[in-house]
BAFI-3210 file (N, C-alpha, C; in Angstrom, 3 decimals, decimal comma, padded with zeros to 6 digits):
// residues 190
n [1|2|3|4|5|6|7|8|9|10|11|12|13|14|15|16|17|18|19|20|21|22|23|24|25|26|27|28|29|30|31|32|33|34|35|36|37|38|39|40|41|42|43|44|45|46|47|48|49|50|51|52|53|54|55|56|57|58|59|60|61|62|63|64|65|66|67|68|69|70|71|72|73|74|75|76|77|78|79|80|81|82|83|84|85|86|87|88|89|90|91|92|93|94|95|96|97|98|99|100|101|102|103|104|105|106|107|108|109|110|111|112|113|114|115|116|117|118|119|120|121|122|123|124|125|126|127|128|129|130|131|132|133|134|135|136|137|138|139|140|141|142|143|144|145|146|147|148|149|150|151|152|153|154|155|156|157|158|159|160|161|162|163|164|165|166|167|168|169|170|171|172|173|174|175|176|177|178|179|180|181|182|183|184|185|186|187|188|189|190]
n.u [033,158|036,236|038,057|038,739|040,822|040,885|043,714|044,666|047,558|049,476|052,421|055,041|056,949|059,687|063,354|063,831|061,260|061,129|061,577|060,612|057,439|057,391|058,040|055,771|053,540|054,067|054,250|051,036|049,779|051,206|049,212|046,874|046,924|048,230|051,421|054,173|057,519|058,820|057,227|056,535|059,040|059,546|057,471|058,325|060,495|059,380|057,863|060,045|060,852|058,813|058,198|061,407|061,260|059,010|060,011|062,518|061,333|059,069|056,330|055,076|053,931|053,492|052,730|049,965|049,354|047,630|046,987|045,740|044,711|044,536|042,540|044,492|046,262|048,382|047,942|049,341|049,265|050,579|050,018|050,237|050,532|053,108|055,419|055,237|055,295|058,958|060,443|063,319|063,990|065,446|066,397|063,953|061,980|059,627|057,277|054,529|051,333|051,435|051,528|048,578|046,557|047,316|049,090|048,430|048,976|052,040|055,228|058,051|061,701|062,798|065,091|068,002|070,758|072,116|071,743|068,750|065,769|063,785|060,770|058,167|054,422|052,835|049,660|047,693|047,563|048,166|048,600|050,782|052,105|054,712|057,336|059,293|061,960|063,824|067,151|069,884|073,211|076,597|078,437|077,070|075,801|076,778|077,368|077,994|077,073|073,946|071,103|068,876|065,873|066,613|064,935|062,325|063,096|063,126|060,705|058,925|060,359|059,437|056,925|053,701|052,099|052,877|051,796|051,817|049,931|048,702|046,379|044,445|042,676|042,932|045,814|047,296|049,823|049,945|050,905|050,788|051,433|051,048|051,018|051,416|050,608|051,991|051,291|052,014|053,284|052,107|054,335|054,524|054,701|055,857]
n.v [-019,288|-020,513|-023,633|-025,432|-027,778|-029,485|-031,352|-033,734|-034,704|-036,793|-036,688|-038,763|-037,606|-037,983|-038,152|-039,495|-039,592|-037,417|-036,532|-038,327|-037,643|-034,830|-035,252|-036,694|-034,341|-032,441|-033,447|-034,396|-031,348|-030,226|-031,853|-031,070|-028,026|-025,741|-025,232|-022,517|-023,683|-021,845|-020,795|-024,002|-024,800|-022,608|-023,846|-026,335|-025,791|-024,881|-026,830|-028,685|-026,980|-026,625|-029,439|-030,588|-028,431|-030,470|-032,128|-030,906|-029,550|-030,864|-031,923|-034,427|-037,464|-037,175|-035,144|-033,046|-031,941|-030,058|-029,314|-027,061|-026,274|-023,857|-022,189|-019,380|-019,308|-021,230|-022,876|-024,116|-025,673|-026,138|-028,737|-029,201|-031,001|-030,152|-028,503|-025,288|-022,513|-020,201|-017,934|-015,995|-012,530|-009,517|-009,887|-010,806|-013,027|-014,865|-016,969|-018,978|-019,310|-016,115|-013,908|-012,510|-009,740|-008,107|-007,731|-007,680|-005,965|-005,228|-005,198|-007,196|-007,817|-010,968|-012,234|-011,187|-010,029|-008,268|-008,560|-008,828|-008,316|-010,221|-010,233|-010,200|-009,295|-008,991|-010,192|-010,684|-012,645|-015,228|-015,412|-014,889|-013,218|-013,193|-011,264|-009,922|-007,356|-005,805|-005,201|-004,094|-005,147|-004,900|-008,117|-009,377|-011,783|-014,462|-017,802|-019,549|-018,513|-018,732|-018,269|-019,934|-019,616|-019,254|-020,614|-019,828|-017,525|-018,526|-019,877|-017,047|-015,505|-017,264|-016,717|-015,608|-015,237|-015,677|-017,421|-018,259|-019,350|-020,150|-022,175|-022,111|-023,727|-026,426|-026,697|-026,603|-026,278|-024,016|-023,656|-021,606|-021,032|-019,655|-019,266|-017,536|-018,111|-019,101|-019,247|-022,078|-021,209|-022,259|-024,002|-023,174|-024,869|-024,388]
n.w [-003,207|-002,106|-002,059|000,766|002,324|004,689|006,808|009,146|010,859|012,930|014,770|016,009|017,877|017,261|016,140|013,699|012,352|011,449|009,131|007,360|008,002|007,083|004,287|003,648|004,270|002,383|000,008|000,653|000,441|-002,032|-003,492|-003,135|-003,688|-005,848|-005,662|-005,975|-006,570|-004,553|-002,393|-001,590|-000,174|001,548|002,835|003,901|005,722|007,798|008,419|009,122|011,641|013,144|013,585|015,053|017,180|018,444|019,011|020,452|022,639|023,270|025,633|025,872|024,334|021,754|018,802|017,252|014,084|011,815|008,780|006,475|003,640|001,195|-001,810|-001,790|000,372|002,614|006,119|008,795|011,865|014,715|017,333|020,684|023,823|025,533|027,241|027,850|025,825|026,565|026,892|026,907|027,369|026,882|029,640|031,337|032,183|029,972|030,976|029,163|030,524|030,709|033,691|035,074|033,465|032,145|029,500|026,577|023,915|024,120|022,973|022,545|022,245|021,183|020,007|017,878|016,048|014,560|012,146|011,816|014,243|015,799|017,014|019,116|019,629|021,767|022,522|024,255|027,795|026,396|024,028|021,433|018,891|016,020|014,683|012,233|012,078|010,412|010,364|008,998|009,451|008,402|007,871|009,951|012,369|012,540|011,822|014,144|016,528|016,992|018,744|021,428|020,042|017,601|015,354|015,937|014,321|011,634|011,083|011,367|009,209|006,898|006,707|006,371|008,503|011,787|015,135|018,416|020,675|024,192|025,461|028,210|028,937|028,194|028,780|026,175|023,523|020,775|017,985|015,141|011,789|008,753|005,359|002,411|-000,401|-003,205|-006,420|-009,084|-012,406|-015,234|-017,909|-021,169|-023,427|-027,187]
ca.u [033,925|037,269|037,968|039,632|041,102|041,397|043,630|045,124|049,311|050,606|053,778|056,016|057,956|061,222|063,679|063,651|060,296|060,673|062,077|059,039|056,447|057,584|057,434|054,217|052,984|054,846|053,170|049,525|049,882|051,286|048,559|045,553|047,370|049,595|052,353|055,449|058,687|059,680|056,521|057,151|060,525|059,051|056,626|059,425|061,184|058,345|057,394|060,853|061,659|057,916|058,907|062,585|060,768|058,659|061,575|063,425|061,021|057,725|056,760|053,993|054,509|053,163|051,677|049,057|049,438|046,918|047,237|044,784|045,177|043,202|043,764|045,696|047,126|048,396|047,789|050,110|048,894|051,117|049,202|050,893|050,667|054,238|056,074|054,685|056,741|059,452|061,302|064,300|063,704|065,754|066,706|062,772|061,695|057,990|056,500|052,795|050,657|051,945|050,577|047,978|045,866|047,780|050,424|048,698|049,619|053,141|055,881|059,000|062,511|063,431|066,020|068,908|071,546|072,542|070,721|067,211|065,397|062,578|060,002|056,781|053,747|051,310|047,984|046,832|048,626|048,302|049,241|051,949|052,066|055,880|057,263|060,912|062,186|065,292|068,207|070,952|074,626|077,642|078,651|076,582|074,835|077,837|076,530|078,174|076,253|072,844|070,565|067,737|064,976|066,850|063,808|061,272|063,319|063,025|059,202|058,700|060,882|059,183|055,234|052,718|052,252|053,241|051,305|051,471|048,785|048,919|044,891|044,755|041,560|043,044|046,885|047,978|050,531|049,417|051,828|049,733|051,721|050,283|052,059|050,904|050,664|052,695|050,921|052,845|052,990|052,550|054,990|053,885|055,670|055,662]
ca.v [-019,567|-021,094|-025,056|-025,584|-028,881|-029,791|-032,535|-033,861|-035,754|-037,119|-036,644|-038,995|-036,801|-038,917|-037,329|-040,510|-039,593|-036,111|-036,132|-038,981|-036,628|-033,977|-035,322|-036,400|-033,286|-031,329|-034,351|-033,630|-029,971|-029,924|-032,336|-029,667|-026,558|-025,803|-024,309|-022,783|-024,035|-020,762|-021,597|-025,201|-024,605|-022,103|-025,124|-027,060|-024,885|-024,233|-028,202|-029,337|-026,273|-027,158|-030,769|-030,040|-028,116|-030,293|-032,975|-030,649|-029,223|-031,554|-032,846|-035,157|-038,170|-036,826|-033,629|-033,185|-031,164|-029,794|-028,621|-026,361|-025,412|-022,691|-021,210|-018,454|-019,652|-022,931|-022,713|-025,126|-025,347|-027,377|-028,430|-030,598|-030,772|-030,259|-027,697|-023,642|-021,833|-020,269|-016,534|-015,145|-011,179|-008,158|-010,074|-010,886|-014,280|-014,746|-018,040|-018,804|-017,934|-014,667|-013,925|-011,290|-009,296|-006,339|-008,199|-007,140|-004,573|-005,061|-005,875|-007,963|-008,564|-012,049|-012,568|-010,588|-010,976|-007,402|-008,230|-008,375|-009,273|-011,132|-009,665|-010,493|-008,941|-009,720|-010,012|-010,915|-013,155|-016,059|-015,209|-013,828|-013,073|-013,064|-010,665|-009,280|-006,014|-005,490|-004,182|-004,745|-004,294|-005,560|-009,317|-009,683|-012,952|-015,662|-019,144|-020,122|-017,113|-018,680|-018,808|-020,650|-019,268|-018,736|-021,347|-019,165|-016,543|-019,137|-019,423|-016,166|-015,488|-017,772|-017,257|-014,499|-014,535|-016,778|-017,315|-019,024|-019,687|-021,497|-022,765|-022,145|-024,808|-028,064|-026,799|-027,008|-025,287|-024,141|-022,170|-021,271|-020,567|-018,973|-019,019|-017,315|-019,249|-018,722|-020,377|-022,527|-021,280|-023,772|-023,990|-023,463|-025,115|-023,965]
ca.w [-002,003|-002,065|-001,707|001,588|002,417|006,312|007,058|010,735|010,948|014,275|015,023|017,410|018,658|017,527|014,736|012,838|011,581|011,047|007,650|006,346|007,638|006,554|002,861|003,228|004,405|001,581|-001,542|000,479|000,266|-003,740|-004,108|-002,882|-003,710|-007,106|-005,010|-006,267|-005,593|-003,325|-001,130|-000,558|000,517|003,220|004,118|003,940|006,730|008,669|009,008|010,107|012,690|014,000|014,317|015,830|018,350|019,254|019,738|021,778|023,959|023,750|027,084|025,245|023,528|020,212|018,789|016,020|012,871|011,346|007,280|005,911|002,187|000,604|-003,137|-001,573|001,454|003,540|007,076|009,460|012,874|015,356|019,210|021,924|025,206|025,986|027,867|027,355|025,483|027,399|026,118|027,527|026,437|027,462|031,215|031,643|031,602|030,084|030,603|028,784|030,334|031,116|034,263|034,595|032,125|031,019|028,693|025,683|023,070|024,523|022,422|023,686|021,593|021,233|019,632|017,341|015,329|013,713|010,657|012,201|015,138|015,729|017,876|019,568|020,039|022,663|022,227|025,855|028,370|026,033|022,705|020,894|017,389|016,028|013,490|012,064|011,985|009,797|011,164|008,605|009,759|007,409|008,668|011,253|012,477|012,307|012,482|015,884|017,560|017,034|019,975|021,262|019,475|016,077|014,780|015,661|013,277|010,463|010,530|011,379|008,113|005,940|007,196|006,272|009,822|012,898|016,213|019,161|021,804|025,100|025,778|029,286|029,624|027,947|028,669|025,027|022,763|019,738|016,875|013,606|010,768|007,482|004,484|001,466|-001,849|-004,630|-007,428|-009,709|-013,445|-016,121|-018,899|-022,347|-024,837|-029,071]
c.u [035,075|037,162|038,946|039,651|042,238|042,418|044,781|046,448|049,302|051,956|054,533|056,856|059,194|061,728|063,676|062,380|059,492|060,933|060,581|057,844|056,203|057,134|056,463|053,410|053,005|053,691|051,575|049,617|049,742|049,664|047,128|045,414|048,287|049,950|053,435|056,288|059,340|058,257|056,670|058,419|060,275|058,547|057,364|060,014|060,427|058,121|059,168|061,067|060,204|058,280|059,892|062,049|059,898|059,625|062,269|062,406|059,325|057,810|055,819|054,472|054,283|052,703|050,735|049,253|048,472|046,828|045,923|045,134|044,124|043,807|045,072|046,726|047,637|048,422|048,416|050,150|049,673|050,576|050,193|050,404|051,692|054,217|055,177|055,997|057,396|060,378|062,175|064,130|064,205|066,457|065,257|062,309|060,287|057,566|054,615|052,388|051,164|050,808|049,702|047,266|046,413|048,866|049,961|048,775|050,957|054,190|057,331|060,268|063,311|064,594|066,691|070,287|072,210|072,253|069,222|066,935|063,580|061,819|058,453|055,696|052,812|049,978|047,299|048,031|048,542|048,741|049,716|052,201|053,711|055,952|058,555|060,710|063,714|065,794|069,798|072,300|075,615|078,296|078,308|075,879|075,694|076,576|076,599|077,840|074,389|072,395|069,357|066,882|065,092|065,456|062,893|061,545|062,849|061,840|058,965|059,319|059,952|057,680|054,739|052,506|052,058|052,581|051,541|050,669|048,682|046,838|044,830|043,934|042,281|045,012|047,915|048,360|049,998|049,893|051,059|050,842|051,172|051,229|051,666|051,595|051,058|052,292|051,800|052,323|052,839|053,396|054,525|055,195|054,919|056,027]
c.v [-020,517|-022,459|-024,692|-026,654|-028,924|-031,308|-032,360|-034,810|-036,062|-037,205|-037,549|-038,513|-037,434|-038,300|-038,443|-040,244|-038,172|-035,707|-036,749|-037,946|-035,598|-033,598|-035,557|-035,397|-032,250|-032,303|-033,712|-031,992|-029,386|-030,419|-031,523|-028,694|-026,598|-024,770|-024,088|-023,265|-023,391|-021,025|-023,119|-025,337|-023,686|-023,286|-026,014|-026,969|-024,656|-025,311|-028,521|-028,261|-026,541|-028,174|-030,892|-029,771|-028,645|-031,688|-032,900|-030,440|-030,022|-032,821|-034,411|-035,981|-037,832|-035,451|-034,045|-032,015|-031,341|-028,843|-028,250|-025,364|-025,340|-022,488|-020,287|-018,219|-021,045|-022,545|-024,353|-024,814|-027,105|-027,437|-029,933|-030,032|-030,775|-029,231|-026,385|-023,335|-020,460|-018,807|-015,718|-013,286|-009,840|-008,560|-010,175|-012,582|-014,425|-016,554|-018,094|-019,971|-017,337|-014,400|-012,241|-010,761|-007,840|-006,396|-007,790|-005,907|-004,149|-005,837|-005,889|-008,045|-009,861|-012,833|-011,439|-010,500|-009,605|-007,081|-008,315|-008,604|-009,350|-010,613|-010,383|-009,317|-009,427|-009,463|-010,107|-012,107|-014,652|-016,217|-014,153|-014,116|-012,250|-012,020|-010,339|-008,092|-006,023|-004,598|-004,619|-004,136|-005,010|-006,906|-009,416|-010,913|-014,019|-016,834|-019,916|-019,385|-017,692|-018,932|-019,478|-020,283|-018,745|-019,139|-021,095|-018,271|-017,190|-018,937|-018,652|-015,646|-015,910|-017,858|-015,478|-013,745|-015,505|-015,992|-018,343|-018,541|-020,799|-021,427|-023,186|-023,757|-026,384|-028,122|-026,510|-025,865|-025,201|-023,087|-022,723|-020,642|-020,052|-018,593|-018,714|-017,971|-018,963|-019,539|-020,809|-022,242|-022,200|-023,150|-023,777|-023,593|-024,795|-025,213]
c.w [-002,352|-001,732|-001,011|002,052|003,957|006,463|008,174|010,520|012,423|013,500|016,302|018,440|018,317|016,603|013,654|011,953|011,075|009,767|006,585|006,787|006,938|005,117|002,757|003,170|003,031|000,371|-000,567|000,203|-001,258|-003,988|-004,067|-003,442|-005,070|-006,594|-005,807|-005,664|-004,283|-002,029|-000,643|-000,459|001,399|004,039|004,620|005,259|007,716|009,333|009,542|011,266|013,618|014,443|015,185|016,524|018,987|020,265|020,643|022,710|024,520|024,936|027,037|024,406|021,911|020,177|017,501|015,678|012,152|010,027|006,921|004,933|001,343|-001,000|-002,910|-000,235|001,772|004,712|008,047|011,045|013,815|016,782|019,757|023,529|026,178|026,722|026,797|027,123|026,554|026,649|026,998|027,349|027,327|029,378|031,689|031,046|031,237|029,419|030,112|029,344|030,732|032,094|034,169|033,497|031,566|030,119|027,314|024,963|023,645|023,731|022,956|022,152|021,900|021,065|018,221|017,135|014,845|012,187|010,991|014,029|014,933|016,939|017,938|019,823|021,038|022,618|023,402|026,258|027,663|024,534|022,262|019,553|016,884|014,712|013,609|012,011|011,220|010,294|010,839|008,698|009,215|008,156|009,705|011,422|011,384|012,867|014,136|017,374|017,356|018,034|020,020|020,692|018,265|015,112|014,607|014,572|011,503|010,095|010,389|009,512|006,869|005,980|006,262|007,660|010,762|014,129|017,239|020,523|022,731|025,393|027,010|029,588|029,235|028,337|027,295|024,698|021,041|018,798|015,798|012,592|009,104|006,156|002,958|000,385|-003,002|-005,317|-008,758|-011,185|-014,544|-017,008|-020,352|-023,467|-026,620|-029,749]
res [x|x|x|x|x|x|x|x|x|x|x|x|x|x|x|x|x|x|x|x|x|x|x|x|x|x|x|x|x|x|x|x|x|x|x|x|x|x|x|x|x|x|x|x|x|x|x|x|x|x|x|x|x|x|x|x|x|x|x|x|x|x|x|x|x|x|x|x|x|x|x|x|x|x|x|x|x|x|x|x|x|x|x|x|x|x|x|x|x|x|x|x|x|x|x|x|x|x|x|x|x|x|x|x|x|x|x|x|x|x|x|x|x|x|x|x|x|x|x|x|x|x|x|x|x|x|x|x|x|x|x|x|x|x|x|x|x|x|x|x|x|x|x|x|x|x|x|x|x|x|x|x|x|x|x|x|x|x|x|x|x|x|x|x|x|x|x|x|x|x|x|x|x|x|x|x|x|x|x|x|x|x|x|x|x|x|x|x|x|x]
***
């Protein structure tokens, strides 16, 4: 069985202390896991656009982060009790929870750019499991065209596979990221 190594961060919610967590998160992680460089530079990406979000839209003075690194994965699970996430999609607004029970196996586009978009699936009226679709068209997706939910494109981008879940009973938000493990080669010197 695999060694898996649980460990719990607060977060302030302030940006001042989104860069020092960050690194800590990134040194515990190496220090569990012999990651390559092209995975911690996803985790990298994954922990500040979690943080950022929850800056902008956390209604809670803090959140908790929760790192869980396996041999062949890292698992980055962010919970607050801020604001439900909130998706513009097609002229349909879908706040979580989504009301009702027939939201899943329905998939929603979020956001797009001409080189992909970023799509949701629904799983039931509380979670939605994100994913891309390429859709590459010659200069498309200028920087001063990004919209609100470009951030989800990032993780989504840089994960195995991104979730979020609102927990109807305690309120909370809860995005799961998964980021498979590129193990770091050693060097052999002659």
């Amino acid at each position: 069985m695999p060694v898996v190594e649980t460990s719990k961060f607060v977060f302030g919610n302030k940006a001042e202390q989104l860069y020092p967590l960050t690194m800590e998160i990134l040194g515990h992680i190496e220090n569990e896991v012999a990651i390559d460089e092209e995975t911690a530079q996803k985790a990298r990406m994954v922990l500040i656009e979690l943080l950022t979000n929850a800056i902008k839209h956390g209604g809670a003075a803090e959140c908790t982060l929760e790192v869980i690194a396996a041999e062949d994965k890292v698992i980055i699970k962010k919970s607050d009790i801020g604001e439900a996430l909130v998706i513009r999609s097609e002229g349909a607004l879908y706040q979580w929870p989504l009301p009702g029970v027939h939201q899943g196996g329905r998939s929603i586009t979020i956001y797009g750019d001409g080189i992909c978009n970023l799509k949701g699936s629904l799983a039931n009226s509380r979670r939605v499991r994100f994913f891309i679709e390429e859709n590459i068209k010659p200069n498309a997706g200028e920087i001063r065209n990004l919209p609100e939910h470009f951030g989800l494109m990032i993780i989504t981008r840089a994960c195995q596979a991104f979730e979020y879940e609102f927990d109807i009973a305690t309120c909370t938000n809860n995005f799961t990221a998964t980021l498979a493990v590129g193990l770091q080669t050693k060097k052999h010197t002659v």
